[in-house]
N, C-alpha and C positions, 0 to 999 in steps of 0.2 A: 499393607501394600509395600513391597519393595521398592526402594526408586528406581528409577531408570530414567534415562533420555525423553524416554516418550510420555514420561507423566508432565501430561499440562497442568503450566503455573495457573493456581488459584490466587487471587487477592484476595485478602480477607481486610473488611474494612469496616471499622468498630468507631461511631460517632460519640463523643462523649460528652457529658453536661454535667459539672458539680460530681462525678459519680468515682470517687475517691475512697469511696467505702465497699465498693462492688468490682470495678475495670481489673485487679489485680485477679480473681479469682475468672475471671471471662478471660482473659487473657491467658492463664495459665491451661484453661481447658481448650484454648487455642494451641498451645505451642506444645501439649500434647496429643495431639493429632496424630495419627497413624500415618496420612498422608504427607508425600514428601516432596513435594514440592509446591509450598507457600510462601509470600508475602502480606505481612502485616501493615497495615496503612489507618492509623488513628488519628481523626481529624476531633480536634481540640471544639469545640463549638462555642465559645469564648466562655469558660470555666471562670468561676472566681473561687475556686477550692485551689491546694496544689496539688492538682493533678498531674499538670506539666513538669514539676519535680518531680512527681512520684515515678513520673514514667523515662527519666533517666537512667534510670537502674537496668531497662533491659537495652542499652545502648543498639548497637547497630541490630538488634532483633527486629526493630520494628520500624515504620517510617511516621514520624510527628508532625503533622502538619496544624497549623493555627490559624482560625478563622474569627471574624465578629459570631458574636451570636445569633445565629441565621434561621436554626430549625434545622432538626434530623435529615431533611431531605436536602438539605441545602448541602451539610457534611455529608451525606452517602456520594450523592455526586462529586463534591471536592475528591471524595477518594477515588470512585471512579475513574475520575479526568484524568487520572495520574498512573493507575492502576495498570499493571504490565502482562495481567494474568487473560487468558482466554475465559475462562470462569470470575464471575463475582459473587463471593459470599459475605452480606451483611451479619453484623450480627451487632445487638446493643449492648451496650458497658453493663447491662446486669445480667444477661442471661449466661447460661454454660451449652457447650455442648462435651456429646458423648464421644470417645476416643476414636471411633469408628466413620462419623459424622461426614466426612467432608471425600473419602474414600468411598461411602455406599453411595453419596450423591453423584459423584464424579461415575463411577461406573455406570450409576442407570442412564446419564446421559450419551454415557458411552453407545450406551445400545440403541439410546433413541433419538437417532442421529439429527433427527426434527425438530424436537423438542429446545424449546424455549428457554426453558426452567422446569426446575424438581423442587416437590416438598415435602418435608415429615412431618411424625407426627411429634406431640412433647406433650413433656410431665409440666405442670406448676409448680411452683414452690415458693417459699418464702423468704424473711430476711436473713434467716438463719440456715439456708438452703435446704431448710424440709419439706416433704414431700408431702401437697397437700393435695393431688390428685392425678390422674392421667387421663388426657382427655383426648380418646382416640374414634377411630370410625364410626364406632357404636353410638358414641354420644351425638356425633356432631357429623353435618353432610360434610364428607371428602370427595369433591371431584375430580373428576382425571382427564386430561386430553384439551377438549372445547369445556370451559368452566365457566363461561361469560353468564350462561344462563344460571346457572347456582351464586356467582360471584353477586347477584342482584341480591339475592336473598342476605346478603351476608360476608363479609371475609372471612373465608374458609381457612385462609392464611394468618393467623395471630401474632404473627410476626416474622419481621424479615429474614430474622434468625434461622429461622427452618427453612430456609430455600436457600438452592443455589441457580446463579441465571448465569446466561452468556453472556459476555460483554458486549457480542453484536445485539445480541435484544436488548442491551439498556439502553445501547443507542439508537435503535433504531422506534424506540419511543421517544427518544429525548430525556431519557433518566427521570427522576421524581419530578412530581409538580412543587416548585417553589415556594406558593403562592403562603405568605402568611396565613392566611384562612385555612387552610389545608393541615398547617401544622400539625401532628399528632393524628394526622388521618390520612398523611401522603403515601403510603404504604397501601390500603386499598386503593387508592385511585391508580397508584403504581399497575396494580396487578391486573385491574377493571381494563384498564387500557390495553395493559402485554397481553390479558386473551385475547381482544382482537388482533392480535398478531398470528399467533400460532397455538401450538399445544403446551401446556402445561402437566406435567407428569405427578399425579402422585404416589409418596411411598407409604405406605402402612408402619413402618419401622419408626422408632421413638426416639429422636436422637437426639436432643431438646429439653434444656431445663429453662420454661419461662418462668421467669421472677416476676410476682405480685407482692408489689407494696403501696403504700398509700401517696406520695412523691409522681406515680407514672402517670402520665397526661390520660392515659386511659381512665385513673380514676378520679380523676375533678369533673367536677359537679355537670358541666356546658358538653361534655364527651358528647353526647349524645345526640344533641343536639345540632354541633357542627360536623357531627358523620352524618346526618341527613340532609346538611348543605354539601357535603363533598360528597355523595350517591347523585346528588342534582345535579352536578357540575360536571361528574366524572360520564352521567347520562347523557349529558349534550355532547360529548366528546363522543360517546358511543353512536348517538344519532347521527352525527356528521361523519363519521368511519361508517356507519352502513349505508349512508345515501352517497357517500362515494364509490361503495361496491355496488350499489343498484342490485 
């Protein structure tokens, strides 16, 4: 994409925890972006690695913000708050995207002038960025449009990574649930809640390298366990949005 005047600013906002071994390669797959017109917003989530050295070196590239240690949803929003972009794109300190990424999502929104949010599809991959599968429409239900009723079944959304939303729909949920309990599963409830808003669009296109390693809160032992407390909790929030709409 060419720049021009008319391409709306995206923020891109990358929460980071200890991840000194992975932020420089996310980053980098950031700031090669086809799209051109970004802001990079990395809130610190009270690290004990040097991260915060580390991320000197891309001086005025990016904007550093430093927090106690709060939880993911806690820094997506710090980034938000701040964030100057019409579009917000998450993304976490291990994953990559492809050079194309932020350009195909911005134009599908373009067209669907309704829409909420957009999501792709991704590859997995490892600690050494290999490619240990692709996990697209075939495998796994992608919904499109009204997703509230699929989103029960499941997050269709594997991470923040792959979407981009409008900064009026973050707010106009109130951004992530904070809730300690929620930790590490504020991201479905994110998304459980934004259907009730509106539509959610999805892409078939693979833009997305998530990283699995044995570190991400997805895989300790309780995962499982406290995503069936946040479908609960994220339920009642559903119940009382449709006994508001009668």
């Amino acid at each position: 994409m060419q720049k021009t005047e008319s391409s709306p600013l995206v923020s891109v906002i990358i929460p980071t925890f200890n991840s000194v071994s992975t932020i420089h390669d996310t980053l980098k797959s950031v700031l090669e972006q086809d799209y051109p017109h970004l802001e990079i917003i990395v809130v610190n989530d009270g690290s004990t690695d040097d991260v915060v050295d580390q991320l000197k070196r891309y001086g005025d590239r990016l904007t550093l913000i430093n927090q106690k240690n709060s939880g993911q949803g806690a820094a997506r929003n710090k980034g938000a708050e701040i964030a100057g972009g019409e579009y917000l794109a998450f993304v976490d300190a291990d994953d990559l995207w492809d050079v194309s990424k932020i350009t195909e999502q911005v134009n599908l929104l373009t067209n669907f002038p309704s829409a909420l949010a957009t999501y792709c599809d991704h590859r997995t991959i490892d600690e050494n960025n290999d490619i240990l599968g692709s996990n697209g429409a075939l495998l796994h239900l992608r919904p499109s449009g009204a997703i509230t009723a699929a989103l029960l079944y499941g997050s269709c959304i594997i991470t923040p990574g792959v979407a981009l939303v409008r900064k009026s729909a973050w707010r106009l949920i109130n951004g992530f649930n904070e809730q300690r309990l929620l930790i590490g599963k504020e991201d479905y409830d994110f998304w459980l809640r934004l259907s009730l808003k509106g539509a959610v669009i999805y892409s078939p296109q693979t833009l997305v390298s998530y990283r699995r390693h044995s570190k991400q809160i997805t895989q300790q032992q309780d995962y499982d366990l406290n995503l069936s407390v946040t479908r609960l909790i994220s339920l009642a929030a559903i119940a009382d949005e449709i006994q508001k709409k009668k």
